[in-house]
N, C-alpha and C positions, 0 to 999 in steps of 0.2 A: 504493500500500500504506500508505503514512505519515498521507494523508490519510484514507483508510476505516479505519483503526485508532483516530486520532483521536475520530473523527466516533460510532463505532461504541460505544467506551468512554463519548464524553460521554452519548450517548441511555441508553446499562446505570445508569451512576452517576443522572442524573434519574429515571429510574423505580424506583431503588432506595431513592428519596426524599431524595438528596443534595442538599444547598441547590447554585444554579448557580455558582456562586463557587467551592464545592471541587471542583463537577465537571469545571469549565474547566481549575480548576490540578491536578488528581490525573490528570485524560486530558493533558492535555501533558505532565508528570512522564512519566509512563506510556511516551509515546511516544518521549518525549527520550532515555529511556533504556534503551528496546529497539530503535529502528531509525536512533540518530544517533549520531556523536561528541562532541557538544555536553554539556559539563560541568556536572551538576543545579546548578551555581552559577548560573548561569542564569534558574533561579526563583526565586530569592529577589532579583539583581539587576533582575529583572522588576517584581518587587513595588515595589522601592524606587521604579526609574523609574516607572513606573504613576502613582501618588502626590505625586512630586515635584513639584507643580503650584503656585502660588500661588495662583492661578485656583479651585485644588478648596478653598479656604478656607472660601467661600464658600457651599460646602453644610451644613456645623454651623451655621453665623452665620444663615442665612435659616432654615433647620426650627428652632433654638433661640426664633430672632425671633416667627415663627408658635405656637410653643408658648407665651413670655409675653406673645404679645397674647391669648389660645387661654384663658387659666387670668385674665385682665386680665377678664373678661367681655363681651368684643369681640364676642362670636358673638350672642351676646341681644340686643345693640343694632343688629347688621346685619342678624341677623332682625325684630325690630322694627320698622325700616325701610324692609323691605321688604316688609313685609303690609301696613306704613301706606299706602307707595306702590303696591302691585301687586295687593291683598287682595282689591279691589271686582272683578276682571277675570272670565275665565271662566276657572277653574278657576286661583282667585288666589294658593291656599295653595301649591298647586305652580308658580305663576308667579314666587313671591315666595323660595321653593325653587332657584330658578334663578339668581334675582337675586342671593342669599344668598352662593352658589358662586361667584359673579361677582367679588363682592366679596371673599371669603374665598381665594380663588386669590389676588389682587392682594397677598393678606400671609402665608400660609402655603409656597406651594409645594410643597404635596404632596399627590394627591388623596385618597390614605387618612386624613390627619388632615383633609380636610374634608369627608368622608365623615363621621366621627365625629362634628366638632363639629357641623355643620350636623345631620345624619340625627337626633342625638339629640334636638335642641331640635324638629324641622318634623316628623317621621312620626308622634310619637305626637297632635302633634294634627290629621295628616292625617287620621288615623283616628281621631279625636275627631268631626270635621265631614264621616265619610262617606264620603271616600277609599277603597278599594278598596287592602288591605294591597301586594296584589302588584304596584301602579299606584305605591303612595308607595316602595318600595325602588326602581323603574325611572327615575323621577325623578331619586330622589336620588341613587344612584349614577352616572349619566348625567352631573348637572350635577357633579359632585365630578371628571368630565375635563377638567372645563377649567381645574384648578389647573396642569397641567404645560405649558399653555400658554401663561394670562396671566401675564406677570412678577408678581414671582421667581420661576422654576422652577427647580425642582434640578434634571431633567434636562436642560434646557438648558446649564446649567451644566457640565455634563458631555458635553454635545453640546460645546459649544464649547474645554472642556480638551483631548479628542481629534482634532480636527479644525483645532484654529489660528483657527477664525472666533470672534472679535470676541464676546465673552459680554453685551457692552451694546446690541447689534444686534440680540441674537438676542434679548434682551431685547424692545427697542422693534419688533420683529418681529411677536411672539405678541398685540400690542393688537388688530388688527385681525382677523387669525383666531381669537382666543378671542372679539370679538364675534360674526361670524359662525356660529361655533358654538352661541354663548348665544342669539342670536338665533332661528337653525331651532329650537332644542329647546322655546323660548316659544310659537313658532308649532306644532310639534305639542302639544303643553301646550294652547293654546287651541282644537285640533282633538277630541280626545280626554277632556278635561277629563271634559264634561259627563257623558258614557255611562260615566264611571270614578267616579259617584258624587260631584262637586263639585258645592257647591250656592252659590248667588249670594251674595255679604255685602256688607254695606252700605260706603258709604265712608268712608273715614275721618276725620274731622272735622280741620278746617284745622288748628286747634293741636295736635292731636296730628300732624299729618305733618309738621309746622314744628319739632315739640320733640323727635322721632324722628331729620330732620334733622340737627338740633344736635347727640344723643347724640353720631352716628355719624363727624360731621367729625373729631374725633381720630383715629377709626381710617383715614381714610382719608389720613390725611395720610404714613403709614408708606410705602404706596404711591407716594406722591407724591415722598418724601423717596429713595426707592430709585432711580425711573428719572430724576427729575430730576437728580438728585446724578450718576448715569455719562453721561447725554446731554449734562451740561454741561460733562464734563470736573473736576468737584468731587472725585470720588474712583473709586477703580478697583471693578466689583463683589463685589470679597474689601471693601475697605475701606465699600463700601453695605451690607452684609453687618451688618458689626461695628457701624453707626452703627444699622442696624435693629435689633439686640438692644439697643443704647443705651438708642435711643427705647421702644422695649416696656417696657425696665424702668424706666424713669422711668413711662411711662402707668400700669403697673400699680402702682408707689408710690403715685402720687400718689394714686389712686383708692383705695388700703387694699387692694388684691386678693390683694397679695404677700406669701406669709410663706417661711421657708426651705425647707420640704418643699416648696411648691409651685414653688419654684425648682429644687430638686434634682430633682424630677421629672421634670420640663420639661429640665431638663439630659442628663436618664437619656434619657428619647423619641429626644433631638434625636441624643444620641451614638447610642444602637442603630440608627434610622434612617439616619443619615448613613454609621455605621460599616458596613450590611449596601451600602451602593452603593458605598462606597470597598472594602471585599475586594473587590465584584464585577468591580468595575473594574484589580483584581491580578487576581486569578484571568484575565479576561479579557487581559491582558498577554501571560500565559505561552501563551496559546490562541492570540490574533492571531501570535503573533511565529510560531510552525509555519505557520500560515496562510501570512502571509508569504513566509517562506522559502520553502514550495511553490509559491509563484508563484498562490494561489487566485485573487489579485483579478484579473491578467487571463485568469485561464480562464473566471471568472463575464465580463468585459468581452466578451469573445468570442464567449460564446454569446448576452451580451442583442444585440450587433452580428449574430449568426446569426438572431436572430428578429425583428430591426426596426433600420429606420435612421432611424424615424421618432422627435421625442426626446416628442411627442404619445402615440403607440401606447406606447411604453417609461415612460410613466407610469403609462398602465394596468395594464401588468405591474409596476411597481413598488409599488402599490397593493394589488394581489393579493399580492405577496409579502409586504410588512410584515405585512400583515393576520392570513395564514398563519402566519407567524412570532409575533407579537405573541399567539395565541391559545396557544402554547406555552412564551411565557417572556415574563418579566413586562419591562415597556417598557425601564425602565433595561439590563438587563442583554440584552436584547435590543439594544439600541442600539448597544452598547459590541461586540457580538459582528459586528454587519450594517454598519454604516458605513464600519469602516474597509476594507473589501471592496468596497463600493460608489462610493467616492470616485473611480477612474478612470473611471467609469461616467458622475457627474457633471459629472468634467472632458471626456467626448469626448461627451456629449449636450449639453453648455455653459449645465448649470443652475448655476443662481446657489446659491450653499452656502448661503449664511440661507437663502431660499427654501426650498431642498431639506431644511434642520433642522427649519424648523416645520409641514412637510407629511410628513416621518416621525414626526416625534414623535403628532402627530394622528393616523397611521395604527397605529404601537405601542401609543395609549393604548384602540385600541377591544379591543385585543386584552384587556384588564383589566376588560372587562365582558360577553364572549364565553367560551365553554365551548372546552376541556373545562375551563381553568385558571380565568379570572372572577373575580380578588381580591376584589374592587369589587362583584361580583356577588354574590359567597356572605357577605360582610360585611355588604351592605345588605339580605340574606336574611334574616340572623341578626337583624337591627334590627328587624327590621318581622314576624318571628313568620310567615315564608311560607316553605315549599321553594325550594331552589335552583332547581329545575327548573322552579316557577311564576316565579322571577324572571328566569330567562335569557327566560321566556317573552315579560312582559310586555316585557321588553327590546327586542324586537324591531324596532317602531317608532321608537324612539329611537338603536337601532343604523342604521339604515336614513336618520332624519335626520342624524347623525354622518358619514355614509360621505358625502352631499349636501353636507355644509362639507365636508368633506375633499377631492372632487373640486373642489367650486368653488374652493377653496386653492388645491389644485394645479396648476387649469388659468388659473387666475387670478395669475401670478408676485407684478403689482403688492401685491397684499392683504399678500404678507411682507416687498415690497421698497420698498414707497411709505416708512415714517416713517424706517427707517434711511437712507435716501437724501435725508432731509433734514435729519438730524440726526447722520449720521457721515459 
């Protein structure tokens, strides 16, 4: 009864158009206090712990960092970059679209502001050179997933506040599955290209790819200074955090780019951003903790042990599930709700927990460019001047290469566990 009450109030409050954060903590309120003894003090001591993190520092510091390298002119010069290097390919605008995201995950962390920065600067002149509108938003919303993969990711960050594993792991984790990602999406990009309207361009003349190079070396050093700095033991990632908004704000001094509005802006972003995953992650507190207490994780452990013993088959079913899940609630707070549910599930199939982080988060994030919900999707709609529906369309492909990293991830352990394993 406790649990379908629950469950029942959360689904009424989302469809009532309640953000998921008051629906989590208004259906536990709810329940706490028509079918338990437990004191609504409760909720609010929920929130405090939720929160209580050092570790959750770490999410203002990296969206802040991404926003002044973001307003520094960092995004021009990675685009730049990468038309120098990828321009001449088949279908190079959007190969170099890919590239861009590649880059631009390794310092933002968050696939909606690289959605932005990136889509603004690369679709209008996708469709400058012929691009096919509802080919350039599928692209680009596409590659804007593998911010939450390549280090810094904010949901990572949060993956590992919740769960106790190691946030510099889970870090040096995401290198090799956010290649493999970037990689399938190049290779359909080069499949697809031509019949989507890309026409051939010439290559780019040596000093210009030598002087694009150079631009770009600053920016990537942000990157560098992030995972090196926690692999080495130089500072914790709350403290890589704080030295990457450092570094941004010196690059963008030095460069002239920074004036106070464009600070305080950047400041506004980073807070609303930061601030809608830290409620979600209260609200989800008050939600888990009923959970808990009804004993849900091993009723779910029971029944995935009732349909396989196999921990092979029980990926497959856990692949389905994210997937299902993730098309109905956006990754983060999807994470924060499925994880801690799933964690004995982990432990009696005796998957590796980084592993197991960066093969959910991959399967959460496709759920952000999948219908009915599709953040990512109806954003990069709006960008490119196409219906939603023509972009879930084009999507499909690129949905379908996404799912092909995300199996090979997951049946592949090594790809999450090879660099932390030689660097933690």
């Amino acid at each position: 009864m406790t649990l379908t009450l629950l469950f029942v109030l959360f689904a009424v409050l989302l469809l009532l158009g309640q953000p998921v954060a008051v629906a989590m903590a208004a259906a536990g309120a709810v329940v706490l206090a028509t079918t338990t003894n437990v004191p609504l003090v409760l909720v609010a001591q929920s929130y405090v712990a939720a929160i209580d993190n050092f570790a959750l520092l770490a999410v203002p510091l990296f969206l802040f960092a991404g926003e002044l390298m973001a307003a520094s002119g960092i995004t021009e010069r990675l685009v730049a970059f990468s038309r120098a290097m990828m321009g001449h390919l088949r279908g190079g605008l959007a190969q170099a679209t890919v590239l861009s995201n590649m880059f631009m995950a390794a310092i933002s962390g968050s696939a909606l502001a690289d959605l932005v920065a990136v889509g603004s600067v690369m679709m209008p002149t996708m469709k400058q050179e012929g691009y096919r509108p509802r080919f350039t938003a599928a692209v680009t919303a596409c590659a804007s997933m593998l911010a939450p993969i390549i280090p810094p990711s904010v949901i990572l960050v949060v993956y590992g506040s919740i769960t106790g594993v190691s946030i510099g792991a889970l870090f040096v984790a995401g290198i090799i599955p956010g290649l493999v990602a970037g990689i399938a999406m190049m290779a359909l990009v080069g499949l697809r290209a031509p019949s989507e309207g890309a026409r051939i361009a010439p290559r780019a003349p040596r000093a210009e790819r030598l002087r694009s190079a150079g631009a770009v070396v600053p920016a990537l050093v942000l990157p560098a200074l992030i995972v090196g700095g926690i692999v080495s033991g130089v500072f914790t990632p709350t403290e890589a955090g704080a030295s990457a908004v450092l570094y941004a704000l010196l690059f963008g001094l030095i460069g002239g780019r920074h004036s106070l509005r464009s600070l305080a802006s950047g400041m506004l972003r980073a807070a609303l951003t930061s601030g809608t995953a830290l409620v979600t992650l209260c609200g989800a507190a008050v939600f888990g903790w009923i959970l808990a207490r009804e004993g849900i994780a091993q009723v779910v452990l029971s029944a995935m042990l009732a349909v396989t013993s196999d921990p092979h088959i029980a990926l497959l079913v856990l692949v389905l599930f994210f997937f299902v899940i993730g098309t109905f609630l956006e990754p983060t707070p999807a994470l924060i709700v499925t994880v801690p549910l799933l964690q004995p599930i982990v432990a009696a199939y005796g998957y590796d927990p980084v592993h197991f982080g960066i093969f959910a988060v991959m399967n959460l994030v496709l759920g952000a460019i999948s219908p009915p919900v599709g953040i990512l999707a109806m954003v990069a709609a709006k960008m490119a001047g196409v219906s939603v529906a023509a972009a879930f369309y084009g999507l499909l492909p690129f949905v379908a290469a996404w799912l092909a990293a995300t199996l090979f991830v997951a049946f592949n352990p090594w790809t999450a566990t090879l660099l932390p394993g030689l660097f933690f």
